[in-house]
PDBQT receptor file of N, H, CA, C and O in Angstrom, charges set to zero:
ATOM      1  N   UNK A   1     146.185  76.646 -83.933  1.00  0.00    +0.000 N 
ATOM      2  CA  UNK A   1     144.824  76.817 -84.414  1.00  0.00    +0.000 C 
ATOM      3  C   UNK A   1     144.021  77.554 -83.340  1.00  0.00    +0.000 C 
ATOM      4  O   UNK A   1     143.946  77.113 -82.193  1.00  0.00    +0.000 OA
ATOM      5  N   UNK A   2     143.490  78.553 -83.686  1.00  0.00    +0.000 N 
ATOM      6  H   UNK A   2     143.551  78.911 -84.618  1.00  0.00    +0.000 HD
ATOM      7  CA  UNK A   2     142.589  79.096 -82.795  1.00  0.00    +0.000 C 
ATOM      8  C   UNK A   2     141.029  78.845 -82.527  1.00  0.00    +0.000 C 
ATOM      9  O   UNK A   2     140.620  78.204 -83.495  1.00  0.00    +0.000 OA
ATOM     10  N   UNK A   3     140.050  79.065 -81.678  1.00  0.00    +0.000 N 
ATOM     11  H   UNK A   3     140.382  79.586 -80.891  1.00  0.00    +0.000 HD
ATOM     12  CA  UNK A   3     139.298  78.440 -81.672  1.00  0.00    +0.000 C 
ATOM     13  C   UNK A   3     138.025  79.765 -81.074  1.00  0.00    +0.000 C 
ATOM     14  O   UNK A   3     138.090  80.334 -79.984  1.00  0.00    +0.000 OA
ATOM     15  N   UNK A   4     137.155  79.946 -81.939  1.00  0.00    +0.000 N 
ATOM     16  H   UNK A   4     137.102  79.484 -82.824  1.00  0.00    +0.000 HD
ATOM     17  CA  UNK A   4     135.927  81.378 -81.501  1.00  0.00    +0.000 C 
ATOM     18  C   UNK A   4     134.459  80.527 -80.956  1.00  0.00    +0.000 C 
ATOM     19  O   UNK A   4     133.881  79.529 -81.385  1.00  0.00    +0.000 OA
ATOM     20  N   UNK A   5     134.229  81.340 -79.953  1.00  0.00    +0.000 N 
ATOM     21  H   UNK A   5     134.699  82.151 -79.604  1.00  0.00    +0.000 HD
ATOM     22  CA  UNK A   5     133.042  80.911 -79.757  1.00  0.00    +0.000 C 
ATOM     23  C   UNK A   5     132.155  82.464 -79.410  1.00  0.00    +0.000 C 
ATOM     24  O   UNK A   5     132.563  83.484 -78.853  1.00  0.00    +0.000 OA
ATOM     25  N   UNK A   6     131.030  82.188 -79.897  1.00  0.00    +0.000 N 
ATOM     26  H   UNK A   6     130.698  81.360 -80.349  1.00  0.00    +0.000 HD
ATOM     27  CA  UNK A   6     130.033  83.360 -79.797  1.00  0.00    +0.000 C 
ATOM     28  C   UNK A   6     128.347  82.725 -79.412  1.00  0.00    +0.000 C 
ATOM     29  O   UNK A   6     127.538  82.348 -80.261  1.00  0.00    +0.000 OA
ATOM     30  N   UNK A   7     128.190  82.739 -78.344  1.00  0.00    +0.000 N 
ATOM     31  H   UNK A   7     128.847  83.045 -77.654  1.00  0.00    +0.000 HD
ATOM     32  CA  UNK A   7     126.817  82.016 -78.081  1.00  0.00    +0.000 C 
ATOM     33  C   UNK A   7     126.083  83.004 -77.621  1.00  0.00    +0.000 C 
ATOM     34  O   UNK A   7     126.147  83.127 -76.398  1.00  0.00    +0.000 OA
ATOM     35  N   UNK A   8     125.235  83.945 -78.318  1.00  0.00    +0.000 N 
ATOM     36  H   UNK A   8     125.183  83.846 -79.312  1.00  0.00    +0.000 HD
ATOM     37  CA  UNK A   8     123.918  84.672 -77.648  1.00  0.00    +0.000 C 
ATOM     38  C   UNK A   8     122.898  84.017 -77.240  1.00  0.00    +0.000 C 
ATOM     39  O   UNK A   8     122.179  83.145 -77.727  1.00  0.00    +0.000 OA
ATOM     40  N   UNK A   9     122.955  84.670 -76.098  1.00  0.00    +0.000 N 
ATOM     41  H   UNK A   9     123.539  85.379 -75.702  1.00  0.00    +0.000 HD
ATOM     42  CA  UNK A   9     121.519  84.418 -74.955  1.00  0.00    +0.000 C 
ATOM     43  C   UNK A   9     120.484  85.364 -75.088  1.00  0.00    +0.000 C 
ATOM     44  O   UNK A   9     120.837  86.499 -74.768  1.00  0.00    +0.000 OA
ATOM     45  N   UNK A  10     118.651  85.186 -75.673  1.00  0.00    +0.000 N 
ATOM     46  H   UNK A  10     118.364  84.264 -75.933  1.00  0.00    +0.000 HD
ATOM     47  CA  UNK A  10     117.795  85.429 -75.391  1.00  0.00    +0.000 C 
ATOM     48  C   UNK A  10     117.560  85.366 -74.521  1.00  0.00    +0.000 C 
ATOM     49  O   UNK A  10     117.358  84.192 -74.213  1.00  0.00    +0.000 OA
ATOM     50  N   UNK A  11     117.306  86.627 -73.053  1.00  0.00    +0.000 N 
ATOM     51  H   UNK A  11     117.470  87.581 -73.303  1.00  0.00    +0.000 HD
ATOM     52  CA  UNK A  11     116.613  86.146 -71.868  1.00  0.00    +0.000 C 
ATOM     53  C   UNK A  11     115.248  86.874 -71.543  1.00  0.00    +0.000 C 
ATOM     54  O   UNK A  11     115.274  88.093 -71.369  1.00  0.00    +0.000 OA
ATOM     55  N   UNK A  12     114.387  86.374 -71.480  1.00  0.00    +0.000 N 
ATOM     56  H   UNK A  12     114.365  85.384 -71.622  1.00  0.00    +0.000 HD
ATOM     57  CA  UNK A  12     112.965  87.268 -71.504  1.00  0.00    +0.000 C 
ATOM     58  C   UNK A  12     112.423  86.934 -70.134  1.00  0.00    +0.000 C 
ATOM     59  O   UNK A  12     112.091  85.766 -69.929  1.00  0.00    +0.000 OA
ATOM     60  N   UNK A  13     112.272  88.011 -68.985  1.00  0.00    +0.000 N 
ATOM     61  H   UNK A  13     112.541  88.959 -69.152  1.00  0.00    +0.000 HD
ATOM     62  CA  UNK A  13     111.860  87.903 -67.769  1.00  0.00    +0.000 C 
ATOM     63  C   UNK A  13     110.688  88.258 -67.822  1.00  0.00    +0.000 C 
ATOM     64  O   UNK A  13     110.601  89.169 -68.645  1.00  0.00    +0.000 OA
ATOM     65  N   UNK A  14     109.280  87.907 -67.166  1.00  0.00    +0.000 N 
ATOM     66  H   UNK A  14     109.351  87.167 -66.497  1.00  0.00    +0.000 HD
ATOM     67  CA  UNK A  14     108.190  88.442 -67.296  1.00  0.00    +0.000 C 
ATOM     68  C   UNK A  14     107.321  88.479 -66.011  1.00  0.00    +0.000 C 
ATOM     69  O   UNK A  14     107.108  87.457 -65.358  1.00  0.00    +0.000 OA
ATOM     70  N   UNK A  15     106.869  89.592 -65.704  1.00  0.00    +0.000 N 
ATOM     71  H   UNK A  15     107.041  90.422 -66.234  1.00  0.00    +0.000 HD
ATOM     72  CA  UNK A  15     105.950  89.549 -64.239  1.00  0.00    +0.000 C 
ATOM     73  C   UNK A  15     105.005  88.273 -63.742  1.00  0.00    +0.000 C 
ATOM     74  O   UNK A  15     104.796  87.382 -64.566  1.00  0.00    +0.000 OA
ATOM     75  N   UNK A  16     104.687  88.214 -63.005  1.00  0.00    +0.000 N 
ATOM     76  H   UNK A  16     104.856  88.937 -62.335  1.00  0.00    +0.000 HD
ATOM     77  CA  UNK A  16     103.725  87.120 -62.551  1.00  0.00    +0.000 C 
ATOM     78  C   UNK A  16     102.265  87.223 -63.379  1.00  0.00    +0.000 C 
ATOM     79  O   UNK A  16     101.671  88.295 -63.265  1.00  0.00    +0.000 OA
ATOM     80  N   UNK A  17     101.993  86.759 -63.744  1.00  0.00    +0.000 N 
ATOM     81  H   UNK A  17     102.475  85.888 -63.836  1.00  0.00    +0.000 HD
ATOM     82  CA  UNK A  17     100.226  87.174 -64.441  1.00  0.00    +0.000 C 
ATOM     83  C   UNK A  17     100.815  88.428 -65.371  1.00  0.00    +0.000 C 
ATOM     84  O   UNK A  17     100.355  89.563 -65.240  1.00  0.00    +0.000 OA
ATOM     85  N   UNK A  18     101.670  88.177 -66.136  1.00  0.00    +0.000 N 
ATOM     86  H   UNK A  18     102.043  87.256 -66.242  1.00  0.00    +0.000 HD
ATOM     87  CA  UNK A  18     101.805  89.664 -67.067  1.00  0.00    +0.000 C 
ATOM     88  C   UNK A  18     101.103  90.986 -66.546  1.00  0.00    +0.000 C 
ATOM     89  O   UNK A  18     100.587  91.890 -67.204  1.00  0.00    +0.000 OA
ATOM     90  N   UNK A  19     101.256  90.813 -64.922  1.00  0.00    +0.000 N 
ATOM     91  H   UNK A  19     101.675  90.079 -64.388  1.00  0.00    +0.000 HD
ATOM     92  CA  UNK A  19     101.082  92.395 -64.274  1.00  0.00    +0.000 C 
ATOM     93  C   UNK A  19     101.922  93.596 -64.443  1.00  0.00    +0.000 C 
ATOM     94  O   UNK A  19     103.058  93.565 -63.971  1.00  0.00    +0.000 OA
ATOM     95  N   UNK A  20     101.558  94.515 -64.979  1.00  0.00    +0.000 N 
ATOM     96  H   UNK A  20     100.635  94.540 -65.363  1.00  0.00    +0.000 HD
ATOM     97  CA  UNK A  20     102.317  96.069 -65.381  1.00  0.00    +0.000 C 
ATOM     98  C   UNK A  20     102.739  96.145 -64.135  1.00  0.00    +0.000 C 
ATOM     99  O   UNK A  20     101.785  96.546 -63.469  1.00  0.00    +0.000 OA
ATOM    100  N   UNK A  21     103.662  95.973 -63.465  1.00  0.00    +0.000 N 
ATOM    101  H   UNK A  21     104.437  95.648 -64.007  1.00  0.00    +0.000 HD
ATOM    102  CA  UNK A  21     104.249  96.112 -62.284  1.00  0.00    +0.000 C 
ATOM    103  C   UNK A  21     105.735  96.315 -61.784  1.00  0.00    +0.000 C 
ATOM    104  O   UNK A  21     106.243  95.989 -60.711  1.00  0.00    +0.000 OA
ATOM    105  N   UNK A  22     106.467  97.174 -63.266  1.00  0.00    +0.000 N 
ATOM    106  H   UNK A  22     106.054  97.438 -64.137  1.00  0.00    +0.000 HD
ATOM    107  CA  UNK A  22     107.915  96.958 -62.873  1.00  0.00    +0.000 C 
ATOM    108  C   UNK A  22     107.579  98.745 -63.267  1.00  0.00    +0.000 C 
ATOM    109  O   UNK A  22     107.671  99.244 -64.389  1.00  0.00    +0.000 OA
ATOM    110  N   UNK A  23     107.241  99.347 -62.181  1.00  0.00    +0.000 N 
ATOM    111  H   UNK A  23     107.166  98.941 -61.271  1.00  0.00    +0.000 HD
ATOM    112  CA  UNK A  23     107.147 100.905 -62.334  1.00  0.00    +0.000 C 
ATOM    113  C   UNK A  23     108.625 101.596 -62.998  1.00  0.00    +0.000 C 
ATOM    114  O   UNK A  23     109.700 101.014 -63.150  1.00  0.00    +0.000 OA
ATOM    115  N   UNK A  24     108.278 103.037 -63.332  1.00  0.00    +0.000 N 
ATOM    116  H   UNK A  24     107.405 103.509 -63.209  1.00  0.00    +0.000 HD
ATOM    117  CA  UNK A  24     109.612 103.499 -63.908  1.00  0.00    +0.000 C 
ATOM    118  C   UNK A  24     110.526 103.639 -62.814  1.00  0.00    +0.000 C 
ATOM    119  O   UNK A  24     111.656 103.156 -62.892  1.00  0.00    +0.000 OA
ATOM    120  N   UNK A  25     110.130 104.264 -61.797  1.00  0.00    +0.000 N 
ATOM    121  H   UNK A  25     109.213 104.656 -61.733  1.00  0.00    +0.000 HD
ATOM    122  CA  UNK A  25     111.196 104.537 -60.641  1.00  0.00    +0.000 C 
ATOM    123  C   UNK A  25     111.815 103.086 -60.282  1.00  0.00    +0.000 C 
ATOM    124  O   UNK A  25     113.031 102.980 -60.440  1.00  0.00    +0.000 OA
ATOM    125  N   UNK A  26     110.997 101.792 -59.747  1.00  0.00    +0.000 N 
ATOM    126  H   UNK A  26     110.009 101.878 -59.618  1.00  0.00    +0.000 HD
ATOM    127  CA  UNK A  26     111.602 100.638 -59.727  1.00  0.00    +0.000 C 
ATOM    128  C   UNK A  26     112.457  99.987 -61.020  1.00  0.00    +0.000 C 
ATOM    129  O   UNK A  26     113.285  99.076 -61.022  1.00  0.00    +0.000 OA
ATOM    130  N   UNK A  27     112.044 100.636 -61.884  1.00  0.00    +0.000 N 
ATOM    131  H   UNK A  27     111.372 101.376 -61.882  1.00  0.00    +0.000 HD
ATOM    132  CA  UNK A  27     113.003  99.774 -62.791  1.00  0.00    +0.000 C 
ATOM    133  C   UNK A  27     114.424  99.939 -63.364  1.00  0.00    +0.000 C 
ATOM    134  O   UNK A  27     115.119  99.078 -63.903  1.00  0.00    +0.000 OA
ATOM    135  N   UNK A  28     114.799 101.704 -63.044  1.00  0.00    +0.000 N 
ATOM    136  H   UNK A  28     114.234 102.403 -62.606  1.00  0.00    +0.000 HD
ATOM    137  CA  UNK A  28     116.283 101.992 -63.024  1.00  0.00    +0.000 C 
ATOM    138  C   UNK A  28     117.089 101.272 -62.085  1.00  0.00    +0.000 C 
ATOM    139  O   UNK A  28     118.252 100.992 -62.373  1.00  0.00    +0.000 OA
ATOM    140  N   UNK A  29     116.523 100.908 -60.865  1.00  0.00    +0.000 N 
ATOM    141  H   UNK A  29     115.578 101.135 -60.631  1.00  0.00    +0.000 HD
ATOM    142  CA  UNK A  29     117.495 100.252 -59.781  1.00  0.00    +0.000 C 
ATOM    143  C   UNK A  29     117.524  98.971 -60.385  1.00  0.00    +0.000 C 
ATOM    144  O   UNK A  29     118.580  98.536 -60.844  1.00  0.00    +0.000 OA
ATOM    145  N   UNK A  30     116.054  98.070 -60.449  1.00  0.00    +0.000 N 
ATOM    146  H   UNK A  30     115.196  98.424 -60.076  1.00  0.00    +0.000 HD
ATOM    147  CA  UNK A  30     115.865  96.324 -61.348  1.00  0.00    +0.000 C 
ATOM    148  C   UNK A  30     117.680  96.183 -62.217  1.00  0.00    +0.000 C 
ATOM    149  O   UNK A  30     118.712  95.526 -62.086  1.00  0.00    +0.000 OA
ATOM    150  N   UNK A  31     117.166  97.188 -63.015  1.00  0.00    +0.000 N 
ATOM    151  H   UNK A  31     116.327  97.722 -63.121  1.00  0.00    +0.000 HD
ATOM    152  CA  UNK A  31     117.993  97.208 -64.660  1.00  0.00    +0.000 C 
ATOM    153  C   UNK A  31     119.583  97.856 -64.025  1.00  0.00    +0.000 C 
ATOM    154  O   UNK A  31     120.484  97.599 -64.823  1.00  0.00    +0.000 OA
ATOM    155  N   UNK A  32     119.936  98.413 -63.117  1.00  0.00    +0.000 N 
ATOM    156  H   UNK A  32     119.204  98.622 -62.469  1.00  0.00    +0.000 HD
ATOM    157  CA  UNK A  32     121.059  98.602 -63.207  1.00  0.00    +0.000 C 
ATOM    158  C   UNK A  32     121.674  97.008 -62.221  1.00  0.00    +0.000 C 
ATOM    159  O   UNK A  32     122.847  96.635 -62.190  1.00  0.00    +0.000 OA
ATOM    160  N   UNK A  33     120.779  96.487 -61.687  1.00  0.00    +0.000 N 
ATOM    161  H   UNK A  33     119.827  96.790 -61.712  1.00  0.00    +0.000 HD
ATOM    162  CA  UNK A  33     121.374  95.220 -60.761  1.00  0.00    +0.000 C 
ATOM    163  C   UNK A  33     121.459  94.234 -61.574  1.00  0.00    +0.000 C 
ATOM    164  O   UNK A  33     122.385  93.431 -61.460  1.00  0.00    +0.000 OA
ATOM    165  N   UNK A  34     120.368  94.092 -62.692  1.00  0.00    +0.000 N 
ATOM    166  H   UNK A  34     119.616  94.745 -62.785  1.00  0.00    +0.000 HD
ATOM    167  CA  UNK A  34     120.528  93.237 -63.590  1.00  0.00    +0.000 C 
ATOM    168  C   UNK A  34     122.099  93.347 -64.234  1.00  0.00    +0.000 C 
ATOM    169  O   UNK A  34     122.919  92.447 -64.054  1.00  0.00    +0.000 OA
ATOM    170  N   UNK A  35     122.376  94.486 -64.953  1.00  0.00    +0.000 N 
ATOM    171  H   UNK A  35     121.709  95.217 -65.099  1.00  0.00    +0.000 HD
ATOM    172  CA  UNK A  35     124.010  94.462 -65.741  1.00  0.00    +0.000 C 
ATOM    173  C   UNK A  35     125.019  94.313 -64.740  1.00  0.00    +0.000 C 
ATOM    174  O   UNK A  35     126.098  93.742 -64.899  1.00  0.00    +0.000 OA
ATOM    175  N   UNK A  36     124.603  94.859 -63.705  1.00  0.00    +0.000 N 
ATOM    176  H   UNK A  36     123.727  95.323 -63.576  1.00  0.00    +0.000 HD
ATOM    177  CA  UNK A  36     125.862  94.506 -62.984  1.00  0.00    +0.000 C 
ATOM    178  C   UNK A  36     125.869  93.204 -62.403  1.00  0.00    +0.000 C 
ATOM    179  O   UNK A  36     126.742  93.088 -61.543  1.00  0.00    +0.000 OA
ATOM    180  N   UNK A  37     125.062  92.022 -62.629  1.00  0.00    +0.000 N 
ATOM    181  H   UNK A  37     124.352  92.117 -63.327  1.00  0.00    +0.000 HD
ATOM    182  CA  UNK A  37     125.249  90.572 -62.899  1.00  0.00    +0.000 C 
ATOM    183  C   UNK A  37     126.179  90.045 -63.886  1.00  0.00    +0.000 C 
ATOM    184  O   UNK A  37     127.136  89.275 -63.966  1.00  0.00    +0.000 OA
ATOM    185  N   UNK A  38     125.317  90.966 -64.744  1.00  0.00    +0.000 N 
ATOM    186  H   UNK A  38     124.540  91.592 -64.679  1.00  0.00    +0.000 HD
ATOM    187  CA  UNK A  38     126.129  90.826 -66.146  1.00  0.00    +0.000 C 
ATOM    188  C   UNK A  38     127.852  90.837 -66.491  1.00  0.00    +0.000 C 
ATOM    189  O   UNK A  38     128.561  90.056 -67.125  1.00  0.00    +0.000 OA
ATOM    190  N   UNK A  39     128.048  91.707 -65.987  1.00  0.00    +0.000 N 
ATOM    191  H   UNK A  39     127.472  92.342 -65.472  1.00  0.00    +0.000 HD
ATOM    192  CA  UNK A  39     129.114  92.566 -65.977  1.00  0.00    +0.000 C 
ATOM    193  C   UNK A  39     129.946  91.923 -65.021  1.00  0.00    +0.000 C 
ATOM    194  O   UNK A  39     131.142  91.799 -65.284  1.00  0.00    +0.000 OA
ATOM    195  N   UNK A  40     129.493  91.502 -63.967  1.00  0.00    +0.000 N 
ATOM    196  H   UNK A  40     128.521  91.603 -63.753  1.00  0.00    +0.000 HD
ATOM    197  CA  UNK A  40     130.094  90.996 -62.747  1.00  0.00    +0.000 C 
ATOM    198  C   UNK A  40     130.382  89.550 -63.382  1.00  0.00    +0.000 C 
ATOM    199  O   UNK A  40     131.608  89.507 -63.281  1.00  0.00    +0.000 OA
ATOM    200  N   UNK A  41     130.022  88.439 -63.926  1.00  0.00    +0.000 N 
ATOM    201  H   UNK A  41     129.026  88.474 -64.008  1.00  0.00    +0.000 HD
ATOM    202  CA  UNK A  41     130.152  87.183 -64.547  1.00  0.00    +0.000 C 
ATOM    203  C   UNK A  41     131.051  87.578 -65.765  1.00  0.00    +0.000 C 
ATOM    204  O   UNK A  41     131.495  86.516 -66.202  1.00  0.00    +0.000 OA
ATOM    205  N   UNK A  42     131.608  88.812 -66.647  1.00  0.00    +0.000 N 
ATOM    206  H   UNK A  42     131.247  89.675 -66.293  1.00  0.00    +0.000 HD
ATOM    207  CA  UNK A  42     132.320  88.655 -67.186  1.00  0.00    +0.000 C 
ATOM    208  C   UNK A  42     131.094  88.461 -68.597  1.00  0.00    +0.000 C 
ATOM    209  O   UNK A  42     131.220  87.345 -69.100  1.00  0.00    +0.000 OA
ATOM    210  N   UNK A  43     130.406  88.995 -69.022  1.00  0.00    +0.000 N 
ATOM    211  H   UNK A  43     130.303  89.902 -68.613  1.00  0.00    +0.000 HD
ATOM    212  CA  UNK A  43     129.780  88.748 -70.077  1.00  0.00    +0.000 C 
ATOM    213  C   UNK A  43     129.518  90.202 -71.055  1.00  0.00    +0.000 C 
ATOM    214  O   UNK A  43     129.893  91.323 -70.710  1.00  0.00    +0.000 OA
ATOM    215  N   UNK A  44     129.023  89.985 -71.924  1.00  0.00    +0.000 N 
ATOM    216  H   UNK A  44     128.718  89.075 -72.205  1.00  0.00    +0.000 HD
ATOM    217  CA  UNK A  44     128.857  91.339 -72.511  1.00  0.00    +0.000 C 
ATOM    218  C   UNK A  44     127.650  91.651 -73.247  1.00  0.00    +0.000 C 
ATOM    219  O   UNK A  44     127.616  91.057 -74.325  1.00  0.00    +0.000 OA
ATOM    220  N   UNK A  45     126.823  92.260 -73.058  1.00  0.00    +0.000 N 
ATOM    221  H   UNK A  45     126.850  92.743 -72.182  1.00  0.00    +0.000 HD
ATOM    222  CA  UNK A  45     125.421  93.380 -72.747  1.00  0.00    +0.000 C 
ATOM    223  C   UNK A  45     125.342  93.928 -74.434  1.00  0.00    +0.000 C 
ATOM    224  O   UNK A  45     125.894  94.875 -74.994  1.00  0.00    +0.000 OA
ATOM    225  N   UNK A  46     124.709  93.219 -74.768  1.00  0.00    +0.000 N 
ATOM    226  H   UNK A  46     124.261  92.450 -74.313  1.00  0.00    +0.000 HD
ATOM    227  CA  UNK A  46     124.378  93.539 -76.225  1.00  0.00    +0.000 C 
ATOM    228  C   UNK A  46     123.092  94.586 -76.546  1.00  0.00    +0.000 C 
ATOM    229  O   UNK A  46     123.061  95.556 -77.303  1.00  0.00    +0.000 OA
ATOM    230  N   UNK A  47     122.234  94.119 -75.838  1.00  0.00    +0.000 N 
ATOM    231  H   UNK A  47     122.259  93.331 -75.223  1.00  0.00    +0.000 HD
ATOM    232  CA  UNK A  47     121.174  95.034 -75.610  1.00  0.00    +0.000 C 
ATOM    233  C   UNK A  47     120.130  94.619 -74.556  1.00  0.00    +0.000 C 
ATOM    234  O   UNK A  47     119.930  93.447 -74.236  1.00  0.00    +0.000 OA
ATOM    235  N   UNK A  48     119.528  95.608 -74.080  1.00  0.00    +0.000 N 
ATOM    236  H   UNK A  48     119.691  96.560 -74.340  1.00  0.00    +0.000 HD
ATOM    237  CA  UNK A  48     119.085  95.675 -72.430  1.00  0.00    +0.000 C 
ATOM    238  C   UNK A  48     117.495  96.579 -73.343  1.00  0.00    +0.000 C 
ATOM    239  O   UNK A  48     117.382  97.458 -74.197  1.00  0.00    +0.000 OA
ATOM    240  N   UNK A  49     116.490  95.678 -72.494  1.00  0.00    +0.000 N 
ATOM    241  H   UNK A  49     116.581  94.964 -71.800  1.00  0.00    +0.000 HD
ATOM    242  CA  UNK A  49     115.107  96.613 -72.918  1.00  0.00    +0.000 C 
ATOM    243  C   UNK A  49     113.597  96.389 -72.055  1.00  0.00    +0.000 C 
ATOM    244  O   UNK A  49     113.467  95.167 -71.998  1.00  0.00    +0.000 OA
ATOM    245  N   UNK A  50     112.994  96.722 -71.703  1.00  0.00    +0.000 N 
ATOM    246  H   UNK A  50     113.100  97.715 -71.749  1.00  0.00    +0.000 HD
ATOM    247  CA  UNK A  50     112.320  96.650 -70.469  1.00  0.00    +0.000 C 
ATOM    248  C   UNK A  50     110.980  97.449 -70.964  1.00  0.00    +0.000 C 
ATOM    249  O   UNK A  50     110.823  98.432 -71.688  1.00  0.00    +0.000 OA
ATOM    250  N   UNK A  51     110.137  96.644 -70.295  1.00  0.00    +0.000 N 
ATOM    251  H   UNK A  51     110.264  95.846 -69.707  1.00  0.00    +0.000 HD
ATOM    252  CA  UNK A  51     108.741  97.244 -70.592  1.00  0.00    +0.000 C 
ATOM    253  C   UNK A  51     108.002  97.127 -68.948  1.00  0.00    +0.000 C 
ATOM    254  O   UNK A  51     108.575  96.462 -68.085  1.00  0.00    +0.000 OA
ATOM    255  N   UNK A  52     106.825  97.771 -68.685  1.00  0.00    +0.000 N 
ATOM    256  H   UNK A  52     106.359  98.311 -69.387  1.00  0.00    +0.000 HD
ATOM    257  CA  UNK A  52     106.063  97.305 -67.593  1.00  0.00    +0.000 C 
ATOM    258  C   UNK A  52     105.747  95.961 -66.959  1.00  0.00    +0.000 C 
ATOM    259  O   UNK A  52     105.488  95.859 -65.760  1.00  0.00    +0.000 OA
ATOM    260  N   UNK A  53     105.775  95.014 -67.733  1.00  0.00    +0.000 N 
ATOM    261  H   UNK A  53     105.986  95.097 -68.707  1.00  0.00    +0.000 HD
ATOM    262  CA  UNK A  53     105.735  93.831 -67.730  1.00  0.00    +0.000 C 
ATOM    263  C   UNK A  53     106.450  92.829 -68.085  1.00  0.00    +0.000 C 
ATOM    264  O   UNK A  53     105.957  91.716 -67.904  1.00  0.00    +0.000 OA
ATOM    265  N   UNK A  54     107.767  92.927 -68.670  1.00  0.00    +0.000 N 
ATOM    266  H   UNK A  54     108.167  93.832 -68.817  1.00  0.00    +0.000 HD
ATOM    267  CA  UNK A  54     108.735  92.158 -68.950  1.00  0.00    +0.000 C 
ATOM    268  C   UNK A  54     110.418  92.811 -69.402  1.00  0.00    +0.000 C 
ATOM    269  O   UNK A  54     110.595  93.926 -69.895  1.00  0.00    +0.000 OA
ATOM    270  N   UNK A  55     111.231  92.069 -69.171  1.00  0.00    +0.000 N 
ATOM    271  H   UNK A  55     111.087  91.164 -68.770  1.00  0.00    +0.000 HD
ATOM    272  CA  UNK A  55     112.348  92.803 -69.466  1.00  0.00    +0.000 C 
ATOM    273  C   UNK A  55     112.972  91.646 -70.458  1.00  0.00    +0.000 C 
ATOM    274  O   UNK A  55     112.822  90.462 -70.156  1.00  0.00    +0.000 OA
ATOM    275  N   UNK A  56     113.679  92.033 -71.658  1.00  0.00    +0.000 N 
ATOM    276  H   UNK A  56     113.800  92.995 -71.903  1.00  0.00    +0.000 HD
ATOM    277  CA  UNK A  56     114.389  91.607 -72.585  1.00  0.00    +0.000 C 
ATOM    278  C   UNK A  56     115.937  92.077 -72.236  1.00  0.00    +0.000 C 
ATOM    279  O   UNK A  56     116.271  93.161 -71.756  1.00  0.00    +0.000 OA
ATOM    280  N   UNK A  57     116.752  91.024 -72.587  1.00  0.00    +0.000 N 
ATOM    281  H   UNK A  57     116.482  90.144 -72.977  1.00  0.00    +0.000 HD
ATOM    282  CA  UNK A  57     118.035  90.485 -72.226  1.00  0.00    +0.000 C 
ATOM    283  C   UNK A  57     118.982  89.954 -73.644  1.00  0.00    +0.000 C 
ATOM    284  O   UNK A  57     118.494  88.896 -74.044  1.00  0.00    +0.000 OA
ATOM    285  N   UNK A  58     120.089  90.353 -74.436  1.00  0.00    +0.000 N 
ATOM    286  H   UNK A  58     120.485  91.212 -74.112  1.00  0.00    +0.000 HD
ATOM    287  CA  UNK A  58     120.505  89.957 -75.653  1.00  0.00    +0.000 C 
ATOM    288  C   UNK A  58     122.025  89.979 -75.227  1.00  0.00    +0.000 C 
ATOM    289  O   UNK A  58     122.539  91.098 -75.215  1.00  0.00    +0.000 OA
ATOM    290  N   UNK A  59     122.977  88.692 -74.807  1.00  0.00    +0.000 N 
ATOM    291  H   UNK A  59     122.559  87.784 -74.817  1.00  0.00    +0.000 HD
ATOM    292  CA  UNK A  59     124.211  88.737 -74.047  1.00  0.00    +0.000 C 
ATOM    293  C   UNK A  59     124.506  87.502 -74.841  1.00  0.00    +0.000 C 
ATOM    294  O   UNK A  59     123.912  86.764 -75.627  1.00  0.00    +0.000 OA
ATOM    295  N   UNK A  60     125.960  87.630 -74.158  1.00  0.00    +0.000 N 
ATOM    296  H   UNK A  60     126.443  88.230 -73.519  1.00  0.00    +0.000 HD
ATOM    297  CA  UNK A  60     126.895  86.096 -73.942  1.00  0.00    +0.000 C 
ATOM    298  C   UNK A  60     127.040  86.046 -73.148  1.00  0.00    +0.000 C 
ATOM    299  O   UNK A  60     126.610  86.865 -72.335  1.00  0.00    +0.000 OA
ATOM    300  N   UNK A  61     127.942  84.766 -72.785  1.00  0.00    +0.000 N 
ATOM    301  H   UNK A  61     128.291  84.102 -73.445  1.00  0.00    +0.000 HD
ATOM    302  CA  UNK A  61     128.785  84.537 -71.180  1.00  0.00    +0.000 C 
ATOM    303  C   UNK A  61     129.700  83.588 -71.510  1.00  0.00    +0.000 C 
ATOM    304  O   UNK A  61     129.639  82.519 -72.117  1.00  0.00    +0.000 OA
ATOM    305  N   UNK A  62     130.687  84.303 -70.902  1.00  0.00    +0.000 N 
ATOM    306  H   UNK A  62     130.737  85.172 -70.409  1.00  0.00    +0.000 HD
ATOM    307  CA  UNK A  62     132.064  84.101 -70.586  1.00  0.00    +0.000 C 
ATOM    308  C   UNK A  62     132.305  82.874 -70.278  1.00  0.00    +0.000 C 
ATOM    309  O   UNK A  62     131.981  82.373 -69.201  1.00  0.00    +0.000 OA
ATOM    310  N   UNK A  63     132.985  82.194 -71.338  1.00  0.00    +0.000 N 
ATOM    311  H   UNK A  63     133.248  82.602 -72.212  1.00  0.00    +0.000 HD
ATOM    312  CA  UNK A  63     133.389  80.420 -71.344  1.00  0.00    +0.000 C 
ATOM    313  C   UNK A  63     133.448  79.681 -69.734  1.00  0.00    +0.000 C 
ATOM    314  O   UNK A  63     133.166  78.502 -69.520  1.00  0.00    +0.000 OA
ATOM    315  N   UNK A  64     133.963  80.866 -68.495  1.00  0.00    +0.000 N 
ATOM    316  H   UNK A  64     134.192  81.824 -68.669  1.00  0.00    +0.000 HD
ATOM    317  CA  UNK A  64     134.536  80.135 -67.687  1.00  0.00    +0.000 C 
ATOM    318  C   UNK A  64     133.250  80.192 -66.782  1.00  0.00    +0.000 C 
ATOM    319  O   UNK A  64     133.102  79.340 -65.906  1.00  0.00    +0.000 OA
ATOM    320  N   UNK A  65     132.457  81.034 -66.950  1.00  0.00    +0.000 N 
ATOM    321  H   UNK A  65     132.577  81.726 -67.662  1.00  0.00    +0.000 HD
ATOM    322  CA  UNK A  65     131.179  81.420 -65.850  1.00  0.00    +0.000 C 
ATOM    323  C   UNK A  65     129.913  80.032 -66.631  1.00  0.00    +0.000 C 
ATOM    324  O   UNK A  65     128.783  79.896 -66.164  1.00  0.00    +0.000 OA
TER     325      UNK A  65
């Protein structure tokens, strides 16, 4: 018998005081360290989305992490 598991994670990060403060130039480096968390734990990156003030996160993770 086999056995599936699929658990998506909502993760919603948001600045301190909803300050516009994750500039464009800062946020290619943010967002590429973020997946490579991701990626590094063995999970898989469903969708990645980012605004000035908060970044949205739509994943799983890997049974063993």
């Amino acid at each position: 018998m086999a056995s599936y598991r699929q658990i998506l994670y909502r993760i919603v990060f948001r600045t301190k005081n909803s300050q516009q403060s994750i500039s464009p130039g800062h946020a290619r480096v943010l967002y590429a360290y973020i997946m490579g968390i991701i990626k590094n734990k063995n999970c898989t990156l469903f969708r990645f989305h980012g605004m000035p003030d908060h970044i949205h996160i739509l994943s799983d993770c890997h049974p063993s992490k």
